[in-house]
N, C-alpha and C positions, 0 to 999 in steps of 0.2 A: 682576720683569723682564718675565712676558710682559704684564701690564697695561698696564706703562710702553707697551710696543710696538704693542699694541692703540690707545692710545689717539693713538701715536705717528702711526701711519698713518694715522688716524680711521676707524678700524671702528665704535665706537659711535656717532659721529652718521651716519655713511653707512647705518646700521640701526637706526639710533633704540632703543639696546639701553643698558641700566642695567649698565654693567660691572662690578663689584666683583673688589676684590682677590682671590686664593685661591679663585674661584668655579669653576672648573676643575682646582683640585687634589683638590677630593674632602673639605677638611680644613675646613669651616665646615659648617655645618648649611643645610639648603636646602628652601625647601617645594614645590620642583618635584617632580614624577615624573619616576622615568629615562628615559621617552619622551620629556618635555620638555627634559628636560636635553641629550639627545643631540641633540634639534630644535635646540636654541639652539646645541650646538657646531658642528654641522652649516652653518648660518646663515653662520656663523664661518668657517668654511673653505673655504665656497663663494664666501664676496666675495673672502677671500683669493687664492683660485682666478682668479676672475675678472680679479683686478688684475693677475693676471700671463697674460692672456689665456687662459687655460686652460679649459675647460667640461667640468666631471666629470658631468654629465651628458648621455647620447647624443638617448633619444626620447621618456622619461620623468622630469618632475621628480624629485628626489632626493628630496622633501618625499613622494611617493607611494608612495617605496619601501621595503620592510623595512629595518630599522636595518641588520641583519649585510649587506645588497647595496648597501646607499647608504657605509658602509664604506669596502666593498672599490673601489668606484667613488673614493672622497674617495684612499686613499691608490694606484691609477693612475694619477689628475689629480694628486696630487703630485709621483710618479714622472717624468711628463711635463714640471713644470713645473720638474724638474732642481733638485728640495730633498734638502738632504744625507741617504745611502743609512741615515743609523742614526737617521732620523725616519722613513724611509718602511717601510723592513722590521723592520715591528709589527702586533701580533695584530691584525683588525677586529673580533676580536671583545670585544677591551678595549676596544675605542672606541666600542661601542653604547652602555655606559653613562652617556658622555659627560663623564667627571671621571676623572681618574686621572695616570699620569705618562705614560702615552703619548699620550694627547691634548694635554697642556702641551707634550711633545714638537715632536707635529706641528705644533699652534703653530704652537710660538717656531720652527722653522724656515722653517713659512710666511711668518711676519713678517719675520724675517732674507730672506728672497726677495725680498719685496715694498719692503723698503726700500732692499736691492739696487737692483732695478730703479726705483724712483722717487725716486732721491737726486740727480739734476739737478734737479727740480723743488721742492726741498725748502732746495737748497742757498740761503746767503745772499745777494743783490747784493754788487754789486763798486764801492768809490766810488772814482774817479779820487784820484788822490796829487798835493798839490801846488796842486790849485783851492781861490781863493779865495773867497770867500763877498762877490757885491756888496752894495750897502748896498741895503737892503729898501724904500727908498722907489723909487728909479731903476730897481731889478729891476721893481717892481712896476707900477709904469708903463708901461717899454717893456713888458709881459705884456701890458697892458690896451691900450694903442694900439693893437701886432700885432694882435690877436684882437678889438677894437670890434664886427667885421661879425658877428661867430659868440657873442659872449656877451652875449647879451641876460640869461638867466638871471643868469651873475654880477652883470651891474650892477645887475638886480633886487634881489638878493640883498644889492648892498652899499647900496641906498639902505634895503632892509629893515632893514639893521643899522642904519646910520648916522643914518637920519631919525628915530627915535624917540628919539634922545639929543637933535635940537633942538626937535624940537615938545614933546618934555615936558618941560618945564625950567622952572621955579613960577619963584617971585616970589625965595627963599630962593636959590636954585641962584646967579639972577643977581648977587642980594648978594656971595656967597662965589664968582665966577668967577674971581676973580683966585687963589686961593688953588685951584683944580682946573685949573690950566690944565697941567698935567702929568699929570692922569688924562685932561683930553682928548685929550692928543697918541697917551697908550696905547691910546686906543678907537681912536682914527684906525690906531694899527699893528695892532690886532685886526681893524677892518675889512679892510684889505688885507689881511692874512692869511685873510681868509675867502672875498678875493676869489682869492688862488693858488692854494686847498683847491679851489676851484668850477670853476679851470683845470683843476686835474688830477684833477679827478671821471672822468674819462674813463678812467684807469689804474686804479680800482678794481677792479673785475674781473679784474684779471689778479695774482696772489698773489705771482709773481716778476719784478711791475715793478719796477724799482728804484726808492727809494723820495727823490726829491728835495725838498728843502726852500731856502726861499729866507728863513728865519728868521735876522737877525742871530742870532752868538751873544752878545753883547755886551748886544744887547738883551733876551736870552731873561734873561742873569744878572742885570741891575737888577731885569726882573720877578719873579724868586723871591726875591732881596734884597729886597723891595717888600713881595711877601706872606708871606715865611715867617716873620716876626716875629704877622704877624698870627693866622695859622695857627695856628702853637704856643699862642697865649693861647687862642684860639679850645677846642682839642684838651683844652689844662691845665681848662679852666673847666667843659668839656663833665663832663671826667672827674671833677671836684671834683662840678660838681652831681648826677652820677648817683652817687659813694659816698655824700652826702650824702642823696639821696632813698633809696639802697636801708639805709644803716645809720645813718642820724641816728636821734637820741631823738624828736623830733619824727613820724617816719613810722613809730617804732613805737609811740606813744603814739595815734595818727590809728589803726595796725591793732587797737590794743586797745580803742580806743575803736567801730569798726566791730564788733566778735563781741561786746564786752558790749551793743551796742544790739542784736544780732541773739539772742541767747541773751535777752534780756529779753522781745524779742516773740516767742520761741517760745514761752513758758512752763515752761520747763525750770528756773526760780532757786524757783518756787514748790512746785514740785512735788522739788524739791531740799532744799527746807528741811522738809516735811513729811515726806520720806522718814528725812533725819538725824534728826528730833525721835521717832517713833516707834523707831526703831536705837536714842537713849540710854534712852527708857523700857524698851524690853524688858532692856538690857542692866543697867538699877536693877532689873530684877527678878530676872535668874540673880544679880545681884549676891544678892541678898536670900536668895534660897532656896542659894544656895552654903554662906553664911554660917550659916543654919539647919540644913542637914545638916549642914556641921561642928559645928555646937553639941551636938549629940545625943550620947549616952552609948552608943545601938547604934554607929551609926558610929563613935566614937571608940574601942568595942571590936573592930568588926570589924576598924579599919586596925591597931592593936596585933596582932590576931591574923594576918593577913597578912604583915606584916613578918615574926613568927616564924617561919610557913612559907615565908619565901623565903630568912630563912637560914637554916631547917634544910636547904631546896632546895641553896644554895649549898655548905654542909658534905657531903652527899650527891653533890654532883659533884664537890665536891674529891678526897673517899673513891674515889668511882668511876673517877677517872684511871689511879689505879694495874692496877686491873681491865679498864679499859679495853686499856691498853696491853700486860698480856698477854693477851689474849684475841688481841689482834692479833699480837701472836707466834705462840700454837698456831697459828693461820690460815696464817699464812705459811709454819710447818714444818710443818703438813699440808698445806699445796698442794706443798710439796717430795718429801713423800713420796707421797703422788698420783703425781705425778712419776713418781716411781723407780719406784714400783711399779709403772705404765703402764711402763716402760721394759722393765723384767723381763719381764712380762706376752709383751712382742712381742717380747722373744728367743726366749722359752720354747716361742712359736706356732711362730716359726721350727726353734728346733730338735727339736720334736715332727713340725712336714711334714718335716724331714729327715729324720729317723728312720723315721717310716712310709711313707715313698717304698718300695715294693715294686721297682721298676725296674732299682737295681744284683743284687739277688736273682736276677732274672729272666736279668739277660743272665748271674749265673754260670750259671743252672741251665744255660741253652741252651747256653753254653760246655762245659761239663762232658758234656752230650749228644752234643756234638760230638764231645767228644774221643773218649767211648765209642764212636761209629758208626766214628772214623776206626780205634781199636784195634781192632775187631772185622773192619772188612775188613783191615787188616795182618796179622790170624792167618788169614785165609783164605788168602790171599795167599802167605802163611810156611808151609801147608800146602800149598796146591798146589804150590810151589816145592818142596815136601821132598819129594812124592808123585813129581813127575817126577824126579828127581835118585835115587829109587830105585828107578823104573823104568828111568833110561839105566843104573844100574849095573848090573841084573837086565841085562839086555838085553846088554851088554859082557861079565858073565861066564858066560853061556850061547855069546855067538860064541867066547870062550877057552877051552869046554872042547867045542866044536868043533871049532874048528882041531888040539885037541889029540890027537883019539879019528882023526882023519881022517890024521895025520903017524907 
């Protein structure tokens, strides 16, 4: 889609730039470097820029400036040139790369812009409804009368055309005039047609003149009725003689006939035929000596005595399966008990630091310490309390026998 639109607006011929499909998605292989790559987006965005009046560049070209600033500049100039806000608010820093999805983004929105804006000049003519088409000699006429004083060129141009059908005309032509006098009348209406082409050379230039023609239709339809008979034999013969040249027997007998004259004067058949003649000599002679080993009585005793040692080989592996296959059992029930016994092993550790942890010991002693200190000041405690308690009663029955000795 965005290529279509690139090309829609003409980006690459307004920059003389090789478009390709996917060349901005990132997903084709590419011999540019990222500096390039982002040169060429850059390119890109700036004409797009331009077509909508906008100059993302203030005092220094963009071509001058670091990728991550020329960026940030491209999507500004976007922001300004009022391109939708979910193309313009994207990283610049994805867009140095110059491929990616946010540059396809920015784009396709710029193009969307641009086409915005230049869709009057884009749009088709408009043909009146209802006009009728005069007959093309009359048209063509009053064209030439009006304009006499101003088209010197087209009359030029129509005697260019016209005079070399009467001055060349042999001996043959005139014979058979009776019988072309119907191709003459058509040259006569291609001339005039070339003279209303010469009238309105004038409206070239301008891409939304509207485009008027003063071409019978009637007459256009004879002429392709005329030639498309011709055409088609023409197309059918064309195509017959090129399968013809590319797959007849003929033009492959002519290829094979070219590489056996060229393989002959290379010297390649001679040196081909002495290479295979000395190949079958040597091979009559392993032939030979093959033959002679096997005739021999050692070799016929050693191959007997070999066969026996491979089936005794073969009886010896069969034997061996069965030992094979418990061997590979112990294996596997000593790795189990490997196993278990690693397992054991690190309970045992565990419960060996448990056991030797000194720590719960420790906090009875201290506890047990404790208690002693606390018993020991409670019997002081329990004494001084009893000490005084028999000095208040000392003291109370000394005032009672006081009072008593005194009454």
């Amino acid at each position: 889609m965005l290529h279509a639109r690139l090309q829609l607006v003409g980006c690459d011929r307004a920059l003389g730039l090789a478009l390709e499909r996917l060349q901005f998605t990132g997903l084709v292989a590419s011999a540019l470097s990222p500096f390039d790559r982002f040169q060429r987006f850059r390119r890109v965005a700036e004409w797009l820029l331009q077509q909508l009046g906008v100059s993302a560049a203030d005092a220094e070209p963009l071509a001058e400036r670091p990728p991550l600033v020329a960026a940030q500049l491209l999507l500004l100039a976007a922001e300004r040139a009022d391109v939708r806000r979910d193309a313009v608010q994207r990283s610049a820093a994805m867009l140095t790369t110059g491929v990616g999805l946010d540059v396809c983004l920015l784009l396709d929105a710029l193009c969307e812009r641009v086409e915005l804006a230049t869709a009057a000049t884009r749009g088709p003519p408009l043909y009146g409804v209802g006009e009728e088409v005069e007959d093309i000699g009359a048209s063509v006429l009053g064209q030439s009368s009006s304009s006499s004083c101003c088209s010197g060129s087209a009359s030029d141009a129509t005697t260019a055309t016209v005079s070399p059908r009467s001055d060349c005309v042999d001996d043959d032509e005139h014979r058979d005039g009776e019988d072309d006098d119907s191709d003459g009348e058509e040259d006569d209406a291609f001339a005039r047609w070339l003279i209303v082409r010469e009238l309105d050379a004038g409206n070239a230039d301008d891409p939304t003149a509207m485009i008027e023609t003063d071409v019978d239709p009637a007459a256009w339809r004879r002429e392709a009725e005329r030639v498309s008979t011709a055409l088609v034999q023409r197309c059918r013969s064309s195509r017959q003689r090129a399968e013809t040249v590319a797959s007849g027997w003929r033009s492959r007998l002519d290829r094979l006939e070219r590489l056996h004259a060229a393989v002959d004067a290379s010297g390649c058949c001679e040196e081909t035929r002495r290479v295979r003649a000395r190949v079958q000599v040597e091979r009559e002679q392993l032939e030979r000596l093959e033959s002679r080993v096997g005739a021999s009585a050692a070799v016929v005793g050693s191959q007997r005595t070999a066969q026996e040692l491979h089936a005794r080989l073969r009886s010896l592996e069969a034997s061996l399966q069965p030992q094979r296959r418990r061997v590979d059992d112990a294996l596997v029930r000593l790795a189990d008990t490997e196993r278990r016994v690693q397992t054991a092993s690190e309970r045992l550790q565990t419960e060996s630091t448990r056991l030797a942890d000194a720590s719960p010991l420790a906090r009875l002693r201290s506890g047990v310490c404790g208690l002693s200190d606390d018993n020991e000041r409670l019997r002081v405690s329990i004494e001084t309390l009893r000490l005084r308690l028999w000095r208040q009663q000392q003291r109370e029955q000394q005032q009672q026998s006081a009072r008593g000795r005194g009454s």
